[in-house]
C-alpha positions in Angstrom: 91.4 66.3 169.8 89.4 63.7 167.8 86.3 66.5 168.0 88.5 69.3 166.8 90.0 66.9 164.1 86.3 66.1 162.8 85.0 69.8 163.0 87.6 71.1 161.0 86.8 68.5 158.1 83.8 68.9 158.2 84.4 73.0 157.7 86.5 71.8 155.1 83.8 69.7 153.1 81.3 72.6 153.3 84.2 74.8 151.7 85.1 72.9 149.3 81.0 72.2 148.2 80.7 75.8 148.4 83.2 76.5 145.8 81.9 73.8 143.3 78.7 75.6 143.5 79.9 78.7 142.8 81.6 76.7 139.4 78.5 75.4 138.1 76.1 79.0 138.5 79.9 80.3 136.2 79.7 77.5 134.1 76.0 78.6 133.1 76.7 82.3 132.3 75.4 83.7 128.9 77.6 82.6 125.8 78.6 86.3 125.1 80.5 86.2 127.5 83.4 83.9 125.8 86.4 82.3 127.2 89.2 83.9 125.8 93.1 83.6 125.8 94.7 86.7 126.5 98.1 87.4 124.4 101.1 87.9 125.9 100.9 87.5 129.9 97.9 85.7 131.0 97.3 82.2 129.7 93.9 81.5 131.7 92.1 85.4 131.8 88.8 85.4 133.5 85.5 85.4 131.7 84.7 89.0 130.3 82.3 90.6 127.9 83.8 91.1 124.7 82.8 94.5 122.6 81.5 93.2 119.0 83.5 96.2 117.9 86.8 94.6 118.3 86.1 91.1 117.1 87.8 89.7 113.9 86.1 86.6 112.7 88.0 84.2 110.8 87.0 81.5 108.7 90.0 78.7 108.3 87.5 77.0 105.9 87.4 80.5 103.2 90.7 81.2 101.4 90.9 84.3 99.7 94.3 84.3 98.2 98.5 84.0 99.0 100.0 85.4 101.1 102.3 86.0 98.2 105.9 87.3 98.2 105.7 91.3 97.0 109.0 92.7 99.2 112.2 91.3 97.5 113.0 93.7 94.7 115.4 96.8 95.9 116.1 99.7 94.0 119.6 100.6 92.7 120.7 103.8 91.2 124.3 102.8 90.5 124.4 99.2 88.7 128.6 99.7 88.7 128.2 99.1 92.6 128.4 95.6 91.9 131.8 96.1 90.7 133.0 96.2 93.9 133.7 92.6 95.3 133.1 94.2 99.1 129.7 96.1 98.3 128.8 92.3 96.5 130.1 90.9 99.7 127.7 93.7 102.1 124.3 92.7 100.5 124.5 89.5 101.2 122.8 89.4 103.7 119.8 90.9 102.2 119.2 87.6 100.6 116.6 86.4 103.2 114.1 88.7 101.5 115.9 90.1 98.7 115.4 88.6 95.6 116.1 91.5 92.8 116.9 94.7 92.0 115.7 97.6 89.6 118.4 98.8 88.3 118.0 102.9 87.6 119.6 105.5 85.1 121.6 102.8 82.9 121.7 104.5 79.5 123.6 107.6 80.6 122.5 111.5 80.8 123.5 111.3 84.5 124.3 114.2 86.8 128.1 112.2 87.6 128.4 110.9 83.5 128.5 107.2 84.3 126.9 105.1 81.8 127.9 107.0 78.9 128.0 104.1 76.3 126.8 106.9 73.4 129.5 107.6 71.8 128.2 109.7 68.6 127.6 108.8 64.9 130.2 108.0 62.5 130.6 110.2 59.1 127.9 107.8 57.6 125.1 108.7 60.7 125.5 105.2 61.9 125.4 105.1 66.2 128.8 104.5 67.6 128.7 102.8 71.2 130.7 101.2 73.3 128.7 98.8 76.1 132.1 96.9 77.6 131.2 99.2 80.7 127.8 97.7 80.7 128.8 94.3 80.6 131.2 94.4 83.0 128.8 95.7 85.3 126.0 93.4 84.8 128.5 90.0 84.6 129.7 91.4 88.4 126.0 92.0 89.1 124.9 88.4 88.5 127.5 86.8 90.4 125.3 88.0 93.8 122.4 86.0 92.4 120.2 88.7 92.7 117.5 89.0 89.7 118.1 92.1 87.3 115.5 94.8 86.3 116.0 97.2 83.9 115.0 101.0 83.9 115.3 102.6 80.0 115.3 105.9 81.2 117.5 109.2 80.9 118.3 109.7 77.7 122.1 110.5 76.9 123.6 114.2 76.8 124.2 114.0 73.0 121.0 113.0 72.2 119.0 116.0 73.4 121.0 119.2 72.4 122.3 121.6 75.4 123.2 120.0 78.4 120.4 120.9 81.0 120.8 119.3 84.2 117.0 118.5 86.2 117.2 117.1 89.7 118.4 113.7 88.1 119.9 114.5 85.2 118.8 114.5 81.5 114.9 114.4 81.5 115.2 115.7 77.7 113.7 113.6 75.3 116.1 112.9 72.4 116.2 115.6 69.5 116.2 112.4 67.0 114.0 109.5 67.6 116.0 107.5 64.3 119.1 107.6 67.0 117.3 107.1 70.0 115.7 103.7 67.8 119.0 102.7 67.2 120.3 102.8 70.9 118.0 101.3 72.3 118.5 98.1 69.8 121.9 98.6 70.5 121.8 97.7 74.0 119.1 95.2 74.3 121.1 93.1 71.7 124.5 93.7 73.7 122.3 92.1 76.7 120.7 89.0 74.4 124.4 88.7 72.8 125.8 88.5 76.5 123.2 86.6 78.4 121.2 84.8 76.4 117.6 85.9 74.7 115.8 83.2 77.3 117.3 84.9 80.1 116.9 88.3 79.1 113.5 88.1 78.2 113.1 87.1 82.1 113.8 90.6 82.8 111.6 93.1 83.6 112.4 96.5 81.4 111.0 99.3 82.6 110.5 103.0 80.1 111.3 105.7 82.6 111.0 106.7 86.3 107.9 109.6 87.0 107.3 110.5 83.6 104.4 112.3 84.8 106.9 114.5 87.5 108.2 117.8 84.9 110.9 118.9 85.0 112.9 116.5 87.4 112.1 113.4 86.0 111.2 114.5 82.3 110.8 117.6 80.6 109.1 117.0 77.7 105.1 117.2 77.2 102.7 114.1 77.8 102.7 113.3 74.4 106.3 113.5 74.0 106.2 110.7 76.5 103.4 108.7 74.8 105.9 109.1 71.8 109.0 108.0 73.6 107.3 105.1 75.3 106.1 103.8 72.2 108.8 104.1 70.4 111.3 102.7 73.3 108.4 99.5 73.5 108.5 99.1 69.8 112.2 99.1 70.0 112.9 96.7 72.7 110.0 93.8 71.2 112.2 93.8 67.9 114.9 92.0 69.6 113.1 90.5 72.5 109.3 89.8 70.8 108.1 88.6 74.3 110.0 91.0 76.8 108.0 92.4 79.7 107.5 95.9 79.7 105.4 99.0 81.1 105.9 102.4 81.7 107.3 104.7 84.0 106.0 104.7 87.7 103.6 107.5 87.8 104.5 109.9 90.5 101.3 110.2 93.5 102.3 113.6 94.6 100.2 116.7 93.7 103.0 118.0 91.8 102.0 115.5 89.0 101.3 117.0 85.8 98.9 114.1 85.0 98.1 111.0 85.9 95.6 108.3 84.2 96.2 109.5 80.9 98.5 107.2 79.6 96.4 104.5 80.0 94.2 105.3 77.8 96.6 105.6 75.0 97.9 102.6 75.0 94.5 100.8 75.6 93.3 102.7 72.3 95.5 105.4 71.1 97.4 105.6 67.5 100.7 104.3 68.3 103.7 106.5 67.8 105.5 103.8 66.5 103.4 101.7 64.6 100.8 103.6 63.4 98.3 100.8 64.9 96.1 101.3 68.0 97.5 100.7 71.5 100.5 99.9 72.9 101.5 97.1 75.3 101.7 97.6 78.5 102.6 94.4 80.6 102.7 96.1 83.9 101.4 99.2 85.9 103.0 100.7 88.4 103.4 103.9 90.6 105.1 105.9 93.2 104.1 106.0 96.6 105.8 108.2 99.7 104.3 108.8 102.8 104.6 112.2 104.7 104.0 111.6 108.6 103.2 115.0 109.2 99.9 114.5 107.2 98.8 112.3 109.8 97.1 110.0 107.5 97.5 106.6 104.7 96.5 107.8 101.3 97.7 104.7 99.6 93.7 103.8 98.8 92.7 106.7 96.8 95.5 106.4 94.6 95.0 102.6 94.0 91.3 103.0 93.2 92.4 105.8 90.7 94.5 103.7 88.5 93.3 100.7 89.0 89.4 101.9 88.0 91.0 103.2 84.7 93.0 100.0 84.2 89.9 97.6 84.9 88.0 99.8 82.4 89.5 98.0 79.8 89.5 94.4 79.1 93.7 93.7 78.1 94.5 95.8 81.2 92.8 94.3 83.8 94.8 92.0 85.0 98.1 93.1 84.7 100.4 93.2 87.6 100.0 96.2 89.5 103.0 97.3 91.4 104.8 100.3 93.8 108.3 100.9 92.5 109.3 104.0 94.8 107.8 103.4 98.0 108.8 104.5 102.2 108.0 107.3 104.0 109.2 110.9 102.5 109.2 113.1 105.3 108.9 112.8 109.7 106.0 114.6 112.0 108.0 118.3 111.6 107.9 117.7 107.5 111.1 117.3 107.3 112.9 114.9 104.4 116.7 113.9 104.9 118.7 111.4 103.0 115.9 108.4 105.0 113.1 106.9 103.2 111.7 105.3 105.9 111.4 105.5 109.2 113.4 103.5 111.4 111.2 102.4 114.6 107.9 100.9 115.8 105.9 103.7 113.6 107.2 102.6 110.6 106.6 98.9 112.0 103.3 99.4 112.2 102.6 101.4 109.3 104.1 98.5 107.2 101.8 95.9 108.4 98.7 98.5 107.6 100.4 98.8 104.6 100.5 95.4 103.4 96.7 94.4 104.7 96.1 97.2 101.7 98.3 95.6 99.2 96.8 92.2 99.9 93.4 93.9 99.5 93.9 95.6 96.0 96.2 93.0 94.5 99.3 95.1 94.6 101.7 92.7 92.9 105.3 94.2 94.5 106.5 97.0 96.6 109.9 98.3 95.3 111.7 98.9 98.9 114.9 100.9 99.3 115.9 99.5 102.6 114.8 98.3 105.8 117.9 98.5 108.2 119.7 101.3 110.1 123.8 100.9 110.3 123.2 96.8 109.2 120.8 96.8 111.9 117.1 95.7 111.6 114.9 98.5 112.2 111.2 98.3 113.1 110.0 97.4 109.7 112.7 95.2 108.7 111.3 92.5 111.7 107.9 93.1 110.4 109.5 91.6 107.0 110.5 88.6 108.9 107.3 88.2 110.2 106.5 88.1 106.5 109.2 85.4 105.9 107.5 82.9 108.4 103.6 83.2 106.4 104.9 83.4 103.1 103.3 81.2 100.9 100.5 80.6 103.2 96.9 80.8 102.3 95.3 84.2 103.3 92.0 83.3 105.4 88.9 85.3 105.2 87.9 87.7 108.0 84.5 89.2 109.1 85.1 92.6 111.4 84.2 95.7 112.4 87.3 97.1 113.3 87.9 100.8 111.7 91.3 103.1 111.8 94.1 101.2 110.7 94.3 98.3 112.5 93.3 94.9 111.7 94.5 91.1 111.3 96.1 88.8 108.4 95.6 85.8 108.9 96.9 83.0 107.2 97.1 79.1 107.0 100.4 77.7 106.1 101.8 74.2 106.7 98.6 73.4 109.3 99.3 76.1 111.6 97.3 79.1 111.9 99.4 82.4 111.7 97.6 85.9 112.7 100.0 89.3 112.1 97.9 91.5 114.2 98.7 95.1 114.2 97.9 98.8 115.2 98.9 102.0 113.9 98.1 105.7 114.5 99.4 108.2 111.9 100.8 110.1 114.6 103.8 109.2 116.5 102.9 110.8 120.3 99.5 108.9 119.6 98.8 106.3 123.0 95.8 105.2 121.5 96.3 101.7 122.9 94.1 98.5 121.3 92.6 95.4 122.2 91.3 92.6 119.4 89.5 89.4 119.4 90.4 87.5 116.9 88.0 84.6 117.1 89.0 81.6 114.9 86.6 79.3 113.4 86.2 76.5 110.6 87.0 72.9 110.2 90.6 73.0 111.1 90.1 74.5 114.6 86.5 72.5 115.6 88.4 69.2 115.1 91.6 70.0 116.9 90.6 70.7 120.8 94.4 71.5 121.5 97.0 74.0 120.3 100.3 75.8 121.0 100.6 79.2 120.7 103.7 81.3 119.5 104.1 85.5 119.7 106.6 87.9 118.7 106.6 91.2 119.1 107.3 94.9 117.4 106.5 97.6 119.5 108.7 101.0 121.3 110.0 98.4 123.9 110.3 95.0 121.4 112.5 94.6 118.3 113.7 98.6 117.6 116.8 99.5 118.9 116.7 103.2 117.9 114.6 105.1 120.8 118.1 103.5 122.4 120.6 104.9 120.8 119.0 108.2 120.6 118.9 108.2 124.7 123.0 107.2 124.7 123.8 109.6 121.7 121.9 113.0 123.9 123.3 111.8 127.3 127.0 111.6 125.4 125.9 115.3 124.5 126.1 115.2 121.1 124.1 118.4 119.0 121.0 117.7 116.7 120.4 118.9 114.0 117.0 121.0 112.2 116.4 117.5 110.4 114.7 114.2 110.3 114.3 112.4 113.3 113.9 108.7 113.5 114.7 107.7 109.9 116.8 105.1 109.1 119.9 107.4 108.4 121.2 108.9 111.7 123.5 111.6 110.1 119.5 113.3 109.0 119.2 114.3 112.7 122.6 113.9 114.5 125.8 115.9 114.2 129.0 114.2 114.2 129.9 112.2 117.3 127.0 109.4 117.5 129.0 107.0 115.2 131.2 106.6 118.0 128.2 106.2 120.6 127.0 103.5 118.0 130.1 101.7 117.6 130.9 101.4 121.6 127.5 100.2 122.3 126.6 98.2 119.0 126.1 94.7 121.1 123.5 96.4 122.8 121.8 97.7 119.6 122.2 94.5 117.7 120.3 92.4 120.9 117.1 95.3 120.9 117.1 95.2 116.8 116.1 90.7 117.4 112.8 90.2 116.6 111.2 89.1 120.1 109.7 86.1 120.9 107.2 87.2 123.6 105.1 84.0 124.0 106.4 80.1 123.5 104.2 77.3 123.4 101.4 78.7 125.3 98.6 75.7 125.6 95.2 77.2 123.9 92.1 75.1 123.9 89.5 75.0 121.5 85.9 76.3 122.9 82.6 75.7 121.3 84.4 75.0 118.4 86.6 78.1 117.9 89.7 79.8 119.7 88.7 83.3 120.8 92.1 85.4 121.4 92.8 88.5 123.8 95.2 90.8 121.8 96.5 94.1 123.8 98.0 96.2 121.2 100.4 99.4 121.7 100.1 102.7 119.7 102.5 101.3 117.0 102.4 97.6 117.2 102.4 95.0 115.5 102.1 91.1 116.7 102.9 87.0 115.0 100.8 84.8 116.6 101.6 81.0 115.9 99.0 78.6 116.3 100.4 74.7 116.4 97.9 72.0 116.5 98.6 69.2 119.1 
């Protein structure tokens, strides 16, 4: 027994020596091959070879700018809304990420004849208007809170001769620019009387919505709109000598009638107003819808057009350069719908690529009409919270590779280390799946050997709860329709019947609409002075990580 006892230890010792052997010839493998940390399921992955292709360097020690705050301001088309103490009460809860709102088609020649405060001229041609409408509406407006921004742009029925009705109303310019002078005084100084000239003057005053877009948005020549502009500018600076203004966002579609051309005249052109050269312009801003079925992101050709005509000259340079229409126009089958933007992990993903452009080209804001579905959060709207948690952080500098559009932001904020990692394919049957390295070096991470991690999650199966209800709303047999699928308005593609499905199963909906935490307080280690990350990326995907030092 005593024989047996020592032969089986001594089995054991070889066994055991064995093994430690086989530690050190690992321990001594080439340095390409890394130790890495895989994201989301494997803590302590096995050494692997890592494709130079799909490695993001990042340098905690480079800062190249903020992750700065450009999703807060909403488009409204009906400021007397807010007159309403329950639609006041419904946006509330768009405060998290809602800061203001661009108020559209305030000075009348609308399709339904609100905002009619033109009333004529008396028998002496003096303007007779009444703004008590006006004010009512913007007193109930700022008890939300919410930031105004002004849009000057149809110009009232009276004021252009025959009543034609465009696509959204009057897009006439007026007959009389004396009267048009005179309205326009008229209501900024019912504004400054009201408010206050320091608050208005906070205010952003827009001239016009797709002036380049004929004849839906205006029907007049280009220099009928150089005229109005100027005129509308000159108008607005002799009661508020300081306001901030710009132009009408220029339309990106190929139905534009032109495009960089305003620019130049109020760089150096003879004002319409003044008679001096140049206007001012203290914005830029455009348009941008994307169409799914085009399989593609054109967002950079159309920055690089304006913005190489607005660096071409020295007082534009600068400016804030924003997109005040923005979501995605039509789905895969080119089909539009009442949606703007689509509703699931597509859209999610196409966000994310979206804003690693804007960060790029120093777009200032992107105008958003909405990011939920029924009050839920849709794809997009948890890539928004995502936001939310960096914001304010210092964007970090990255070295890659990596083509198509996928790619990392990272940024430092509060001594953590926050990565939103994402990949998109135009397409939405594409299963192009994707795996990234980020690999994180600098100061920061060489003199902290220990870290927790954090991850959440938007993909088909995290955070969208609308693949969901389109499986309960078929199985309850209700009919689609020849329309847009997966936008964030349901009617587009279902016929009536899936309000009911929604309401019966809306618990369910509201827990797959949470943003996900897949990964909590994962240790990660520090390695030869960085942390080199194992990211497996879906189609449409996009990923937090959290990095905590320890």
């Amino acid at each position: 027994m005593k024989f047996l006892q020592k032969k089986c230890n001594s089995a054991w010792f070889m066994f055991v020596s064995i093994c430690f052997c086989f530690a050190l010839i690992s321990c001594s493998k080439s340095d390409v091959e890394q130790e890495i940390v895989t994201t989301p399921s494997n803590p302590e992955p096995p050494v692997e070879t890592i494709d130079p292709a799909k490695i993001v360097t990042i340098n905690t020690g480079a800062v190249v700018g903020q992750m700065y705050n450009f999703w807060s301001t909403r488009p409204m088309i009906n400021q007397t809304r807010f007159n309403s103490s329950s639609f006041r009460q419904s946006i509330e809860e768009f405060k998290s990420y809602v800061v203001s709102y661009n108020l559209v088609r305030m000075l009348g020649g609308r399709t339904d004849d609100l905002n009619e405060f033109y009333k004529g001229v008396d028998a002496s041609g003096n303007i007779i208007t009444d703004f008590s409408g006006l004010i009512t509406s913007m007193r109930n407006f700022r008890l939300t809170g919410y930031k105004p921004r002004i849009v000057l742009d149809n110009v009232p029925w009276a004021m252009s001769g025959t009543r034609v009705e465009e696509t959204y109303g009057n897009s006439k310019p007026a007959n009389d620019y004396n009267l048009w002078r005179k309205y326009i005084h008229a209501f900024m100084t019912a504004l400054v009387n009201e408010f206050g000239v320091n608050e208005v003057k906070t205010w952003r005053f827009r001239v016009g919505t797709e002036p380049n877009y004929s004849p839906d948005h205006w029907s007049g020549s280009k220099e009928d709109y150089f005229k109005h502009y100027d005129i509308t500018v000159d108008e607005v600076l002799k009661v508020i000598p300081d306001a901030i203004i710009g132009p009408g966002n220029m339309l990106t579609e190929t139905v534009a009638k032109w495009d960089t051309d305003l620019i130049d005249h109020c760089a150096n052109g003879i004002n319409y107003a003044t008679g001096a050269r140049g206007t001012r312009m203290s914005f830029f801003c455009i348009s941008y819808y994307e169409k799914i079925d085009q399989n593609t992101i054109k967002l950079p050709e159309f920055i690089a057009l304006y913005k190489n005509k607005l660096d071409s000259y020295p007082q534009f340079r600068n400016i804030p350069f924003d997109i005040q229409e923005f979501g995605m126009l039509r789905d895969e089958n080119a089909k539009r719908g009442t949606s703007l933007n689509d509703a699931t992990e597509l859209g999610a993903s196409w966000y994310a690529a979206i804003a690693d452009m804007a960060y790029k080209n120093k777009i200032t804001e992107i105008y958003d009409w909405g990011q939920e579905s029924e009050g839920l959060a849709t794809g997009r709207r948890n890539v928004t919270t995502m936001f939310e948690k960096m914001k304010e952080g210092s964007r970090l500098q990255t070295v890659t590779s990596v083509t198509g559009f996928s790619g990392i932001i990272p940024v430092l904020k509060d001594n953590k280390i926050y990565l939103l990692v994402y990949n998109h394919h135009p397409s939405r049957t594409s299963t192009n799946k994707r795996t990234l390295y980020p690999k994180i070096e600098g100061g920061l991470v060489s003199a902290t050997k220990n870290w927790k991690m954090n991850e959440w999650t938007v993909d088909k199966t995290h955070g969208v709860f609308m693949h969901e209800l389109y499986k309960d709303v078929r199985t309850a047999g209700i009919a689609s329709k020849n329309g847009r699928i997966y936008g964030n308005n349901v009617t587009d593609y279902f016929m009536d019947g899936w309000q009911a499905v929604f309401d019966a199963n809306k618990a369910k909906y509201q827990s797959l609409s949470t943003l996900p935490q897949t990964q909590e307080n994962v240790l990660v280690e520090t390695k030869d002075g960085n942390i080199t990350l194992k990211v497996d990326l879906e189609p449409h995907s996009v990923k937090l990580i959290e990095l905590i030092p320890q």
